[in-house]
N, C-alpha and C positions, 0 to 999 in steps of 0.2 A: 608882550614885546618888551626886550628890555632898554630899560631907558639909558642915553649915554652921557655922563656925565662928566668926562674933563679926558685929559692928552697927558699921556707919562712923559717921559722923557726921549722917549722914541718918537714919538711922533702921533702911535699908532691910539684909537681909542680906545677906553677901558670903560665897561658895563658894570653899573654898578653891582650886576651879583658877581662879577671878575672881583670889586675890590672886596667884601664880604668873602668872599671866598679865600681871599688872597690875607689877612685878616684874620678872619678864623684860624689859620695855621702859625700867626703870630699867636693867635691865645693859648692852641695849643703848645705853642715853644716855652711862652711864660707861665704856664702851668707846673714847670720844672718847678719856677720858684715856690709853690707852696709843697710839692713832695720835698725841697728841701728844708722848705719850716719845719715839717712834720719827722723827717729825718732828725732837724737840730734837739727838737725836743725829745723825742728818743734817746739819743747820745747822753745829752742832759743826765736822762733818768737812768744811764747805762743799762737799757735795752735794745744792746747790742741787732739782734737778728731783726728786729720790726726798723731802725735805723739802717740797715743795709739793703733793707728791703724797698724801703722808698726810695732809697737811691737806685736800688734797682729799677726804679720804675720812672725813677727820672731819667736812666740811662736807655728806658725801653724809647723815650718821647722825643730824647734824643737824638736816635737810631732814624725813627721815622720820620720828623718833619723838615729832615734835611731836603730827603726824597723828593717829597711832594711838594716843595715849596721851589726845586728847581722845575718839577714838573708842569705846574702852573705856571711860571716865570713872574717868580713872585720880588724880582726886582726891576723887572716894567710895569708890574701892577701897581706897586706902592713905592715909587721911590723915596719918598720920604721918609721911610720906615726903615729900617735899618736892622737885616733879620740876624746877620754876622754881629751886631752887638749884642743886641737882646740873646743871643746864644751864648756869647762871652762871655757875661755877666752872671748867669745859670749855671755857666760850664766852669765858675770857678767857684762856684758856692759845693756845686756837689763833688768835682774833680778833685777839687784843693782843700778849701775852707774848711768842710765836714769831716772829711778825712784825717786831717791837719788834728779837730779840735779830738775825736774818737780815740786817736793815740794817745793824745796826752791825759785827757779822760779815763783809758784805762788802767792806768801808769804798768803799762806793758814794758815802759823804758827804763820806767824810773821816775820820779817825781822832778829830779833838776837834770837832765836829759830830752825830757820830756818838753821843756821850754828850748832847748837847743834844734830837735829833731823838727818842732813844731816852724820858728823860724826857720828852717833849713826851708820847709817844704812851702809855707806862702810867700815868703820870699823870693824864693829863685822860678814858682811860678808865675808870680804875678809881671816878672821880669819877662817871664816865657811871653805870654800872651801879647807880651809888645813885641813880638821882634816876629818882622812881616815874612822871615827868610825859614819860618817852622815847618814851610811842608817843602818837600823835592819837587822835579819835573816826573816823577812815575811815582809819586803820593805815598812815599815814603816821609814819616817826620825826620824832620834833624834835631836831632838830639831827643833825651828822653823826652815824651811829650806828657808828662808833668800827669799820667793817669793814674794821680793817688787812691783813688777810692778804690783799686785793684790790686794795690801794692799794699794797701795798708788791710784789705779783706784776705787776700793771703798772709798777713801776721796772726791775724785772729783767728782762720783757721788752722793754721802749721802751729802757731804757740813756740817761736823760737826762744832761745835765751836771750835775756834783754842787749846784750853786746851784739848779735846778730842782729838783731832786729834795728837795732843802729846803725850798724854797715850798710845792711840793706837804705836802707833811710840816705845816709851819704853819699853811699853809689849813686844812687839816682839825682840826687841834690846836682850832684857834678856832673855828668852826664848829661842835665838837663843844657848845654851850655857845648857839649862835645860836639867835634864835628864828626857825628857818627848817625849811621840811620836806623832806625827806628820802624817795626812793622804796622802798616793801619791793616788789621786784619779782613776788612772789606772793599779795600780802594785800591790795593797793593796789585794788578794783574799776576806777578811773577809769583809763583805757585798759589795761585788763590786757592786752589781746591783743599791743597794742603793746609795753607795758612786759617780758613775757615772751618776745616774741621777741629784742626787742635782748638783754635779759637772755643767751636761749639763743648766739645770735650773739657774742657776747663770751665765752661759756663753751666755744663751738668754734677760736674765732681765740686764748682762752687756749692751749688743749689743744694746736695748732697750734703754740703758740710753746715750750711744757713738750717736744715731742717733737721739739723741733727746739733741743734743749738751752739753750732761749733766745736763739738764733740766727736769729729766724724772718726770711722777706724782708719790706722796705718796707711792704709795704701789707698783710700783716697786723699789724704794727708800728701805721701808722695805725688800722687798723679795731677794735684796741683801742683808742685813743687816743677816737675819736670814739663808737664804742658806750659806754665808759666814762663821758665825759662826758654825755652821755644820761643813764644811771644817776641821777650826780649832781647833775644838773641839774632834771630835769624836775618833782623837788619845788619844788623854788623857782617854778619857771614857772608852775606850777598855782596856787600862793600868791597870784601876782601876777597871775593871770589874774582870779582871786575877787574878787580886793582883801579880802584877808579877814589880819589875822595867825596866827600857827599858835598864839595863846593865847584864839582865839576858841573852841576847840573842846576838849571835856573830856577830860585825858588819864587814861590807865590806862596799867598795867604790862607790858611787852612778857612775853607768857605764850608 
């Protein structure tokens, strides 16, 4: 029998294998933070593919304990825990931080670009993560939502020239701040089917270019290129398909 141990904030009581439970999914959130030590020390040692990889697998842990931590009601269980932080904190190490330090590491830009490109991208995100107005009412973000480790994996695979590779870089800096929408390729209901396959298609033609030490041929070089801008685009399209701005709709806090 399980013994009951105290009152959330609802009212209702919680067992102690609820907060154990409930708990465990905070360990697995902060598990991010060691795939991202393991990441930093990669980057360090500019190897590239084992650094993108752990990010990869911070973004898998990511993915899931969003899930099951609403599924449990893992903010009646532990109020006091604060699972939107401990995600924040994670989500700017491998989103921003790593990314940030990878480009300037590989001096893909240039060596004093490289310090400009760098502040562009922790700066205007760590601005991002405060501003409570980032997701829409149909979970759409506003503005770019600051997902560097995707922006900067497609540098490393396409291999632009470093003037590109800077635009790209600025585009995004300022856009992070636009009043424009942005696709969450899992949250977004309006073409989900679509939006998740290109999604999954970019996630294969990545994996594709990571096992191919970033050497991949031509066209899957493009087929990032264009699934990518997809991605980024198709917010905007649907904005302008509405005729509606993205401050017509009430924002909440990306949970």
């Amino acid at each position: 029998m399980q013994a009951k141990t105290s009152e959330a904030q609802s009212g209702t009581v919680v067992t102690t294998f609820e907060k154990w439970r409930a708990f465990s999914v905070h360990l697995l959130t902060a598990s991010g933070a060691f795939w991202a030590f393991l990441s930093i020390i990669a980057a360090s040692e500019q190897r590239w593919v084992a650094m993108f990889a752990w990010l990869g697998l911070a973004l898998l842990v990511d993915g899931v304990d969003g899930p099951i931590a609403r599924r449990i009601d893992i903010k009646r269980v532990l109020p006091d825990w604060s699972g939107d932080m401990l995600d924040s904190i994670i989500d700017y190490a491998t989103y921003v931080l790593i990314p940030a330090f990878a480009l300037y590491q590989s001096g893909m830009i240039g060596h004093a670009w490289s310090f400009v490109a760098a502040a562009l991208i922790v700066i205007t995100s760590a601005i991002y993560y405060a501003d409570t107005r980032m997701k829409t009412k149909d979970n759409f973000f506003r503005g770019f939502p600051v997902t560097w480790n995707m922006v900067v994996f497609t540098l490393f695979a396409v291999q632009p020239p470093a003037v590109v590779a800077f635009i790209v870089v600025l585009f995004c800096a300022v856009t992070t701040f636009a009043p424009v929408k942005f696709l969450h390729p899992v949250r977004v209901k309006r073409y989900r089917i679509v939006n998740l396959t290109i999604f999954a298609l970019w996630s294969i033609f990545g994996l594709w270019a990571l096992a191919a030490d970033f050497a991949p041929p031509p066209f899957v070089k493009g087929a990032i290129v264009v699934t990518g801008l997809y991605l980024i685009s198709i917010g905007a399209i649907v904005q302008f398909l509405d005729g509606k701005g993205v401050d017509s709709d009430q924002k909440g806090q990306l949970v």
